[in-house]
BALOBA-1460 file (C-alpha; in Angstrom, 3 decimals):
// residues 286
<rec num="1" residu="x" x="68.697" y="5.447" z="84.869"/>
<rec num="2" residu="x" x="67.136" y="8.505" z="83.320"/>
<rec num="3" residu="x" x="69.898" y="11.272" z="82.172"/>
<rec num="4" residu="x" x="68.615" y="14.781" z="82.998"/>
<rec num="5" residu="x" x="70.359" y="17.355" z="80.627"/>
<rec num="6" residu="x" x="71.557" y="20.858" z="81.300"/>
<rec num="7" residu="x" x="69.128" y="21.919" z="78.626"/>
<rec num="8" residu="x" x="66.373" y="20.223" z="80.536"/>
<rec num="9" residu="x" x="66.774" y="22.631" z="83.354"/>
<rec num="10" residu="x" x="68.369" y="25.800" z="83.178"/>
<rec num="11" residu="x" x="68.193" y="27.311" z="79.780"/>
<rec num="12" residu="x" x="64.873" y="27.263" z="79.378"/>
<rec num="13" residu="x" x="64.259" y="30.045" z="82.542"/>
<rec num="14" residu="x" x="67.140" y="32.085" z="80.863"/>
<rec num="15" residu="x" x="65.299" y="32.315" z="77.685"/>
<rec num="16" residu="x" x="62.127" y="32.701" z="78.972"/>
<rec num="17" residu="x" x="63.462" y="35.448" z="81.656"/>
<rec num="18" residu="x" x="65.028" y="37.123" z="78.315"/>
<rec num="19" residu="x" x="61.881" y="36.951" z="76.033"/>
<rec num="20" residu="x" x="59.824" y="38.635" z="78.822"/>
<rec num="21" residu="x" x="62.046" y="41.246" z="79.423"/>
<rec num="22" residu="x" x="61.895" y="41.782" z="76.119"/>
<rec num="23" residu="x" x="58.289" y="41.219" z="75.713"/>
<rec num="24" residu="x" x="57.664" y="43.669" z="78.888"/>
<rec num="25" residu="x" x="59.428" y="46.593" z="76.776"/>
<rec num="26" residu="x" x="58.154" y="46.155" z="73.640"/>
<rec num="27" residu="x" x="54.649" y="46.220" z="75.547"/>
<rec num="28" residu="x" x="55.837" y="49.888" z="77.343"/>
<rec num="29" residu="x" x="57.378" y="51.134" z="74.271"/>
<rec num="30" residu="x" x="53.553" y="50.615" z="72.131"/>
<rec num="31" residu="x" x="51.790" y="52.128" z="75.318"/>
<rec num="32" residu="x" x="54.105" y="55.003" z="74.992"/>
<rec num="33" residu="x" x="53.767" y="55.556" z="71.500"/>
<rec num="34" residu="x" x="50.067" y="54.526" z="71.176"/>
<rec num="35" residu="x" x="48.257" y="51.497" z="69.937"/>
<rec num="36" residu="x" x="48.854" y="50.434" z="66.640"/>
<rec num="37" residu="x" x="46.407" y="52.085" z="64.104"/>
<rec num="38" residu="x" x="45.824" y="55.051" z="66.645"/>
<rec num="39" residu="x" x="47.187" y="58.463" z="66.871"/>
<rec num="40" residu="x" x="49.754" y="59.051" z="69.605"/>
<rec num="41" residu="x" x="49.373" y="61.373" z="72.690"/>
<rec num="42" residu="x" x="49.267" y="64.928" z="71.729"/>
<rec num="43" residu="x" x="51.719" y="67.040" z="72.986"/>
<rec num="44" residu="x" x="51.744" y="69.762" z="75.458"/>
<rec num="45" residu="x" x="52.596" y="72.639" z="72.175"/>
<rec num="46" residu="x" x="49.174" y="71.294" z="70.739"/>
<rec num="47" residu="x" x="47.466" y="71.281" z="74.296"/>
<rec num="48" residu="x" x="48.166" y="74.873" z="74.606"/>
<rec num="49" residu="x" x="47.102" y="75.894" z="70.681"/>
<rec num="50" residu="x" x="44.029" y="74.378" z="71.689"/>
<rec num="51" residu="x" x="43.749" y="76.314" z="74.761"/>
<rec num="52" residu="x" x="44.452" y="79.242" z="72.718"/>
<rec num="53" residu="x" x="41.752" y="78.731" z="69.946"/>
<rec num="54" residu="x" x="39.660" y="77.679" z="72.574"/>
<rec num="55" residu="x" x="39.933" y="80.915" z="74.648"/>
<rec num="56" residu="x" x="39.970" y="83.438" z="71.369"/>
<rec num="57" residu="x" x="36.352" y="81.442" z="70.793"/>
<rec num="58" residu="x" x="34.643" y="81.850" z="74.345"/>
<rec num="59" residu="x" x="36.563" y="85.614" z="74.089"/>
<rec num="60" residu="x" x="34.012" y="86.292" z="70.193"/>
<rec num="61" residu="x" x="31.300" y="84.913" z="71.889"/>
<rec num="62" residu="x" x="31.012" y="87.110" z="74.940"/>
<rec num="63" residu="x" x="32.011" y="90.257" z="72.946"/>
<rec num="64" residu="x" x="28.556" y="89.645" z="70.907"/>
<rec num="65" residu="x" x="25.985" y="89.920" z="73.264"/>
<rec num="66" residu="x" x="28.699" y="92.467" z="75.471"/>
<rec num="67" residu="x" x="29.134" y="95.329" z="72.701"/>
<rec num="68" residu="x" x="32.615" y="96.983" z="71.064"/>
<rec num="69" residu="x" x="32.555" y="99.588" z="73.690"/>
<rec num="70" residu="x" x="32.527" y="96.990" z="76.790"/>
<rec num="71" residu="x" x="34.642" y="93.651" z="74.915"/>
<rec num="72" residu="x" x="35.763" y="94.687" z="71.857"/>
<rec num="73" residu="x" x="36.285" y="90.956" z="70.065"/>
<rec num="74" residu="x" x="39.639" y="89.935" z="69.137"/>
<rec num="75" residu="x" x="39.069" y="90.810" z="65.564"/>
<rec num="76" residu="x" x="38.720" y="93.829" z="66.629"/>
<rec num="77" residu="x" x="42.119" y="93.520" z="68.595"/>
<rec num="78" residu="x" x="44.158" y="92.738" z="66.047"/>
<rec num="79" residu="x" x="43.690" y="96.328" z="63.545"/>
<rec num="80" residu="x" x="43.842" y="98.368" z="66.496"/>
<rec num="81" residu="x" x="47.446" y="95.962" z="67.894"/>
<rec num="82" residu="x" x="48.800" y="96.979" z="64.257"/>
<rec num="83" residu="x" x="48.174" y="100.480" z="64.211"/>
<rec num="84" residu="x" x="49.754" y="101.003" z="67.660"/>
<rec num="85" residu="x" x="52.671" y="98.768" z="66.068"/>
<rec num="86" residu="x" x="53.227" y="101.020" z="62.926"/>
<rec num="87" residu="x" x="52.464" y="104.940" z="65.225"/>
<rec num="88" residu="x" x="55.442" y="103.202" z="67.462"/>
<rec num="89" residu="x" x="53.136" y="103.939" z="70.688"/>
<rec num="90" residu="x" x="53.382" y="100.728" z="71.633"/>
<rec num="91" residu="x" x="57.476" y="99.759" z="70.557"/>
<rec num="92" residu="x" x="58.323" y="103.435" z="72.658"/>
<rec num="93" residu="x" x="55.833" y="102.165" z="75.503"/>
<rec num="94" residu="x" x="57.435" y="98.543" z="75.350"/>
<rec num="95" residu="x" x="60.646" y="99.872" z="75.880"/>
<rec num="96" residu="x" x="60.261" y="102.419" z="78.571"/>
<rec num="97" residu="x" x="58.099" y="99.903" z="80.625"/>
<rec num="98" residu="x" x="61.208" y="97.254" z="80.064"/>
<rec num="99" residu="x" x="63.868" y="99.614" z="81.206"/>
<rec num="100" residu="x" x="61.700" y="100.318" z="84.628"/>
<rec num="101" residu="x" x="61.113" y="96.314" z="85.081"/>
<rec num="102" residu="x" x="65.066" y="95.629" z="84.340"/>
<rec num="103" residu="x" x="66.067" y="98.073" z="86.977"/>
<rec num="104" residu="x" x="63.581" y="97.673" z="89.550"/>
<rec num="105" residu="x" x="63.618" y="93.557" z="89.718"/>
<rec num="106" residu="x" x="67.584" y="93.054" z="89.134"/>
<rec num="107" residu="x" x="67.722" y="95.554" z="92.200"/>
<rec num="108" residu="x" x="65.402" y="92.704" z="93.988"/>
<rec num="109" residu="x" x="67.362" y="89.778" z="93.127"/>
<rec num="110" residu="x" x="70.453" y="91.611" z="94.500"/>
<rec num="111" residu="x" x="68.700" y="92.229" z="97.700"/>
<rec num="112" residu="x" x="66.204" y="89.806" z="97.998"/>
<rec num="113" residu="x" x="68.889" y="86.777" z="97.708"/>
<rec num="114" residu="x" x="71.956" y="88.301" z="99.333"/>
<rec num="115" residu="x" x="69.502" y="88.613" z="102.559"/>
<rec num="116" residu="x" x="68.178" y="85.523" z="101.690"/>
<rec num="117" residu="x" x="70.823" y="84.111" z="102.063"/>
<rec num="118" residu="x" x="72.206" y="85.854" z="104.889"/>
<rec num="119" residu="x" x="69.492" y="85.261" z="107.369"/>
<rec num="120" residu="x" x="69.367" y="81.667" z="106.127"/>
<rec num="121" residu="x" x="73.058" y="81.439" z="106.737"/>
<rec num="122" residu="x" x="72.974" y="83.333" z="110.076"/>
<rec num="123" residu="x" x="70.431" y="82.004" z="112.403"/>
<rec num="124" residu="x" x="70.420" y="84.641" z="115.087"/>
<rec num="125" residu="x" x="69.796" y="87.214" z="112.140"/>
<rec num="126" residu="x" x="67.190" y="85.322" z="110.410"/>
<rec num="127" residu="x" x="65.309" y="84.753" z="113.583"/>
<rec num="128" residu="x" x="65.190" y="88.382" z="114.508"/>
<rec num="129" residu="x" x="64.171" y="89.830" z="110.987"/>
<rec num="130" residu="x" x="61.709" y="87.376" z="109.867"/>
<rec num="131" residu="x" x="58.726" y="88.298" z="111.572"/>
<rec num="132" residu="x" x="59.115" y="91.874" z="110.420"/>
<rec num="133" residu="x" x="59.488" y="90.353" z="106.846"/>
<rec num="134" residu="x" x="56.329" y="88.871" z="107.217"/>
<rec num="135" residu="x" x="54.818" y="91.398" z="108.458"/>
<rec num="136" residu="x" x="55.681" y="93.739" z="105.534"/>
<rec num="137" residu="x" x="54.998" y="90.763" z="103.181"/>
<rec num="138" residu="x" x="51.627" y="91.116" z="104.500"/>
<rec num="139" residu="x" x="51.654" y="94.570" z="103.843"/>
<rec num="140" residu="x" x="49.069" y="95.991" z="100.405"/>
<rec num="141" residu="x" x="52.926" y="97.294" z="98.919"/>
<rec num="142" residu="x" x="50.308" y="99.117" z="96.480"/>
<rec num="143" residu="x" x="49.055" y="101.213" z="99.594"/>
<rec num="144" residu="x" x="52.916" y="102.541" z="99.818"/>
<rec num="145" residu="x" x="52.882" y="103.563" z="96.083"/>
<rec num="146" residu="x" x="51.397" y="107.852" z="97.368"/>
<rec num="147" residu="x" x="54.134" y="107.790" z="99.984"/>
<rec num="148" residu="x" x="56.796" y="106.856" z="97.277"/>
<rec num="149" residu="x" x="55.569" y="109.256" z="94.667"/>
<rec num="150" residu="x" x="56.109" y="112.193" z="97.385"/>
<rec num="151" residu="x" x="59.287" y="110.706" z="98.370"/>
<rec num="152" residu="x" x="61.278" y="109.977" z="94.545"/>
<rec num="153" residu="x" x="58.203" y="111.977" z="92.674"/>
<rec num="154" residu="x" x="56.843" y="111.039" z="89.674"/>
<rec num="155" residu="x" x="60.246" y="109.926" z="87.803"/>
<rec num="156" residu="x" x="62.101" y="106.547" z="87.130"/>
<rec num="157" residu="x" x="63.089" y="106.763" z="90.479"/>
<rec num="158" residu="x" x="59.767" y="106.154" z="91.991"/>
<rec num="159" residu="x" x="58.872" y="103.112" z="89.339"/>
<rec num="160" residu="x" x="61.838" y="101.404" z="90.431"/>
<rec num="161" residu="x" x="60.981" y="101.817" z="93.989"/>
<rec num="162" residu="x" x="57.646" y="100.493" z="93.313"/>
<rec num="163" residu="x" x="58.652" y="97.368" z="90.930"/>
<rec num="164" residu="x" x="61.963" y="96.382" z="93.568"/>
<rec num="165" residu="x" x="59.220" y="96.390" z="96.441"/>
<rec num="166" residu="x" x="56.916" y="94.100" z="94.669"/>
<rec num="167" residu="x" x="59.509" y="91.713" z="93.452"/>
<rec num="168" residu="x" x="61.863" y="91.790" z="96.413"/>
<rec num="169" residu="x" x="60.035" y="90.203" z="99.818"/>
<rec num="170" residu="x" x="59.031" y="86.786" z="97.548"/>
<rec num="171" residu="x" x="62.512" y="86.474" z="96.305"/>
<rec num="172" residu="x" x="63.580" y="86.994" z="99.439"/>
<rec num="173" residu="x" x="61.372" y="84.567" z="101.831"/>
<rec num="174" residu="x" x="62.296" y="82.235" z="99.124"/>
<rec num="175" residu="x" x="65.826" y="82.089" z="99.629"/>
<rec num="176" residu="x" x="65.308" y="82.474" z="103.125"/>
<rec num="177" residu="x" x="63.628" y="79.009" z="103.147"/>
<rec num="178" residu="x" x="66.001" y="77.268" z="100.690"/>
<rec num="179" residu="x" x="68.565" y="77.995" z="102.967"/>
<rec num="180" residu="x" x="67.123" y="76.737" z="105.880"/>
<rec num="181" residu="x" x="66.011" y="73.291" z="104.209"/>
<rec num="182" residu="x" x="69.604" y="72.650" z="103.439"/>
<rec num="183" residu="x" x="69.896" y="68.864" z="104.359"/>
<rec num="184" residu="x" x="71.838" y="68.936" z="108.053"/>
<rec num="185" residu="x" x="72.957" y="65.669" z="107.029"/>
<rec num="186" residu="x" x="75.450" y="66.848" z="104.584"/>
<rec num="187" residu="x" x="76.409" y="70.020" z="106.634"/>
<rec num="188" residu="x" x="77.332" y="68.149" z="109.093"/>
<rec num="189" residu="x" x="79.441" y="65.989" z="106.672"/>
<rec num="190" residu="x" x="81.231" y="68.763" z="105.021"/>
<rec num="191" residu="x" x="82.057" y="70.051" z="108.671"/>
<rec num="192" residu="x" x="83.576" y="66.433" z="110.124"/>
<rec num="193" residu="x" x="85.983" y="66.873" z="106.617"/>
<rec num="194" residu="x" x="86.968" y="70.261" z="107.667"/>
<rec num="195" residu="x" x="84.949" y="72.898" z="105.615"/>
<rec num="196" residu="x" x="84.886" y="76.082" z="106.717"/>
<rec num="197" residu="x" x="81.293" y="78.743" z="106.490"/>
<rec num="198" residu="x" x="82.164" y="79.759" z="102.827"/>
<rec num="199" residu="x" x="82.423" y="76.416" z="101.713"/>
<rec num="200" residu="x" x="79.588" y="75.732" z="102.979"/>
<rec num="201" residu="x" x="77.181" y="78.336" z="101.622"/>
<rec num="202" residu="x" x="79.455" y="77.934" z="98.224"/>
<rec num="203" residu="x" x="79.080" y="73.975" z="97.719"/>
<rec num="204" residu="x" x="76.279" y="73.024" z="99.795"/>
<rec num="205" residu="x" x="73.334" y="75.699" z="100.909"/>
<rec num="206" residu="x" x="73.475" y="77.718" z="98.002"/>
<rec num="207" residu="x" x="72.814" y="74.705" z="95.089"/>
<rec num="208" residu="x" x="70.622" y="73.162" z="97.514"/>
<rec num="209" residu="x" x="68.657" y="76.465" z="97.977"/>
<rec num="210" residu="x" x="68.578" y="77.098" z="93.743"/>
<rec num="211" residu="x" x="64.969" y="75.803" z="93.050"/>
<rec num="212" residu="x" x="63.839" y="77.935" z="96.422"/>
<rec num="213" residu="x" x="65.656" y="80.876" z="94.844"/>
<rec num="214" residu="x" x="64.291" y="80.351" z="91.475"/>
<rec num="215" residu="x" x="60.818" y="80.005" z="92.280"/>
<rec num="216" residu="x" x="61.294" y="83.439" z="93.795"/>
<rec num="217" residu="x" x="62.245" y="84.867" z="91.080"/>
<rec num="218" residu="x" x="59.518" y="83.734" z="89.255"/>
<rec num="219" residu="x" x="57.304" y="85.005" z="91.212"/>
<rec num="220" residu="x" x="59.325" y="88.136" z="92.292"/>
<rec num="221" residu="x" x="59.072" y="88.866" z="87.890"/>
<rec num="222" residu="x" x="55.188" y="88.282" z="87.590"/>
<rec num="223" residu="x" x="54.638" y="91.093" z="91.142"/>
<rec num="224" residu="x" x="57.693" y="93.075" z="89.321"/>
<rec num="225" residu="x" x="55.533" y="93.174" z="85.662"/>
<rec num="226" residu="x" x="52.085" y="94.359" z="87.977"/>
<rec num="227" residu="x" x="54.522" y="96.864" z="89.823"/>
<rec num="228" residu="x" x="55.699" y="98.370" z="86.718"/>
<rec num="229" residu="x" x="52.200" y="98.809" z="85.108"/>
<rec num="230" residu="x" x="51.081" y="99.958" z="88.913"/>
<rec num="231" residu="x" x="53.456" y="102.305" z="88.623"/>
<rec num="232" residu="x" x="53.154" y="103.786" z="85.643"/>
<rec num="233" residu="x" x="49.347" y="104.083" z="85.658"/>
<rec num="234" residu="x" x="49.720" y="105.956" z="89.050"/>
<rec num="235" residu="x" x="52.503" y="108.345" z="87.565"/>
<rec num="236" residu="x" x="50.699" y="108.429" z="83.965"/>
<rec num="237" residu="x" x="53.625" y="109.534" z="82.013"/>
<rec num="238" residu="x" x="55.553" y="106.973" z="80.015"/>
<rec num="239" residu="x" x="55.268" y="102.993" z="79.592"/>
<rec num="240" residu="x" x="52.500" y="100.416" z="78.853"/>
<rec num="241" residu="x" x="50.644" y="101.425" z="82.040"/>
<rec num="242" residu="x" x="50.347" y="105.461" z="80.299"/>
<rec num="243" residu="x" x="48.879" y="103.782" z="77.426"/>
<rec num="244" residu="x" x="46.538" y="101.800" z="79.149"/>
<rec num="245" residu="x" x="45.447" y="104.702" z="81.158"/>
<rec num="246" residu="x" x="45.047" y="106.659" z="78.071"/>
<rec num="247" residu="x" x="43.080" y="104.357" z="76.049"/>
<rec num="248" residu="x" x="41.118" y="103.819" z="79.022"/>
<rec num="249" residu="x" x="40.257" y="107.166" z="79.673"/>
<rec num="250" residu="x" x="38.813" y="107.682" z="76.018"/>
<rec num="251" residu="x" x="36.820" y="104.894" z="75.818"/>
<rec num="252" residu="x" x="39.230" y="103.293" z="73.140"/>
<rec num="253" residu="x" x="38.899" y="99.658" z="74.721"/>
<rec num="254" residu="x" x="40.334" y="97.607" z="71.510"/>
<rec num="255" residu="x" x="43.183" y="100.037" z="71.592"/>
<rec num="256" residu="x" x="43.432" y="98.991" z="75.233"/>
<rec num="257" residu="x" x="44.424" y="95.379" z="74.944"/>
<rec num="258" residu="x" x="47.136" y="95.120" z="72.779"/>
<rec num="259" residu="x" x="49.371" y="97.382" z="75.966"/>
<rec num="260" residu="x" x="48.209" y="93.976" z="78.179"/>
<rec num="261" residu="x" x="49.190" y="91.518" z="75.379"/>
<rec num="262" residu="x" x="52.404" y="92.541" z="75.469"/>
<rec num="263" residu="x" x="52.542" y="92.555" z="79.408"/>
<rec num="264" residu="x" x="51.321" y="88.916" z="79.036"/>
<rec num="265" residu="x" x="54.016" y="87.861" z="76.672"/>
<rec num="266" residu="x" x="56.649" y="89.268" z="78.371"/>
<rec num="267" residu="x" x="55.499" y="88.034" z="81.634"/>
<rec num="268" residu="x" x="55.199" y="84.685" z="80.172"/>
<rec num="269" residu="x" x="58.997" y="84.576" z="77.993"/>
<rec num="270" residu="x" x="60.503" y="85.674" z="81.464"/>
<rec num="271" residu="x" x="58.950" y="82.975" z="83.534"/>
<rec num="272" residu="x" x="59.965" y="80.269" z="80.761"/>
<rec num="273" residu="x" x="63.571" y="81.395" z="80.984"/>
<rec num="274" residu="x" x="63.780" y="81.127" z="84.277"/>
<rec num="275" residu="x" x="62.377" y="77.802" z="84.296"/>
<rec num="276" residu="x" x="64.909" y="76.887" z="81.443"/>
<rec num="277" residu="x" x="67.294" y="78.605" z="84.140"/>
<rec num="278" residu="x" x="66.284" y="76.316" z="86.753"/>
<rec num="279" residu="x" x="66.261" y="73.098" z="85.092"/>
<rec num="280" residu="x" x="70.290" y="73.840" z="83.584"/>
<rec num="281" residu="x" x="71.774" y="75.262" z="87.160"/>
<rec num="282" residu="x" x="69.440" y="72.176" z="89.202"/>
<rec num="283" residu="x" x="69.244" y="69.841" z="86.802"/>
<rec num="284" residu="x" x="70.671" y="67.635" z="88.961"/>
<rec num="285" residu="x" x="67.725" y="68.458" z="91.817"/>
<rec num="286" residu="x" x="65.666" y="65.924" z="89.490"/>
């Protein structure tokens, strides 16, 4: 009679179950890190310097064959970007052009997501107002800029006009739609445990309407940035926009592009905090 052990059997799938597991991750971790003896992935920092270096390149290049007076090279850029720096033209112009875009998009988030979130909210209201929404959405805003002049003239008054009516209709049709994606399935959950309407746009539509809302404001803050500069070169009295228009006008082209630099940078610190923004008040979206 031939004795089978317990070792014979079952311990040897357990162990073997174990050492692939183990095996399996050890495997993932190297193809994560990289092969042995090879460099690792780069990362997305050194993707982008590359970009950069990459860009500044093909920018020399075409500025050879293209002349100082057309595409002044980036060498050229960078004298002309610290002169402005130490006249102040371009710290004064900063400034004004910041106080115009401050004013004129917090305006559109107060507007553009309180009727957001209205119409969202109330059906009957969204219904009625969207197509006229869209319709001014569809709308060259930049063709209303003369009419707006006339009406505010050619003060702060009118820039803000002009930067909260490029920023506001995205935010808005944004948080129009965030609102209305809101899952019915837990609406209709919060109602069978007794939540009222504020509850429910409190705890429910408005944090699942957050990355609809924050995409609009992205966007709303890139058309708020053009809206300022739009402004200000129609008006031609104070900002970045006056000193584009000036530089412009005298031929001065590597004096021109350190005024768009600067509209670059801040467009692109404003759309990485609101993505930082978005990923700490939706983190849980992911």
């Amino acid at each position: 009679m031939t004795t089978v052990g317990v070792t014979d059997v079952l311990p040897v799938t357990g162990v073997e179950s174990a050492e692939s597991v183990q095996a399996q991750a050890a495997r993932d971790q190297v193809g994560r890190r990289g092969r042995p003896g090879r460099p690792g992935r780069l990362s997305v920092t050194t993707w982008r310097l590359i970009a950069l270096v990459l860009f500044l390149a093909a920018w020399h290049l075409a500025s050879i064959p293209a002349g100082r007076l057309l595409l002044p090279s980036p060498i050229d850029v960078v004298p002309a970007f610290v002169d402005e720096l130490r006249s102040g033209q371009l710290l004064s112009a900063t400034f004004a052009s910041l106080q115009v875009f401050a004013a004129g998009y917090l305006l559109a988030i107060v507007t553009g997501v309180g009727l957001g979130v209205l119409m969202g909210g109330v059906p009957r209201l969204g219904e009625t107002l969207e197509i006229y929404v869209n319709a001014l959405n569809a709308t060259p805003r930049v063709a209303l800029i003369p009419f707006i002049i006339l009406w505010f003239g050619l003060g702060p008054a009118a820039k803000i006009v002009v930067v909260w009516l490029m920023a506001m209709l995205p935010i808005l049709i944004n948080t129009y739609a965030g609102v209305q994606n809101t899952d019915p399935d837990l609406l209709e959950a919060a109602r069978s445990f007794g939540a009222g309407r504020g509850q429910l746009f409190r705890h429910i539509m408005l944090p699942g309407a957050l990355p609809y809302i924050v995409s609009g404001l992205r966007l709303g803050a890139a058309l708020a940035m053009v809206g300022t500069v739009v402004a200000e070169l129609q008006t031609a009295l104070a900002g970045l926009g006056y000193l584009m228009a000036q530089f412009s006008g005298s031929f001065q082209t590597a004096k021109y592009f350190p005024p768009v630099i600067v509209l670059a940078l801040m467009g692109m610190l404003i759309s990485q905090a609101l993505k930082v923004l978005e990923h700490r008040l939706a983190g849980w979206k992911a």
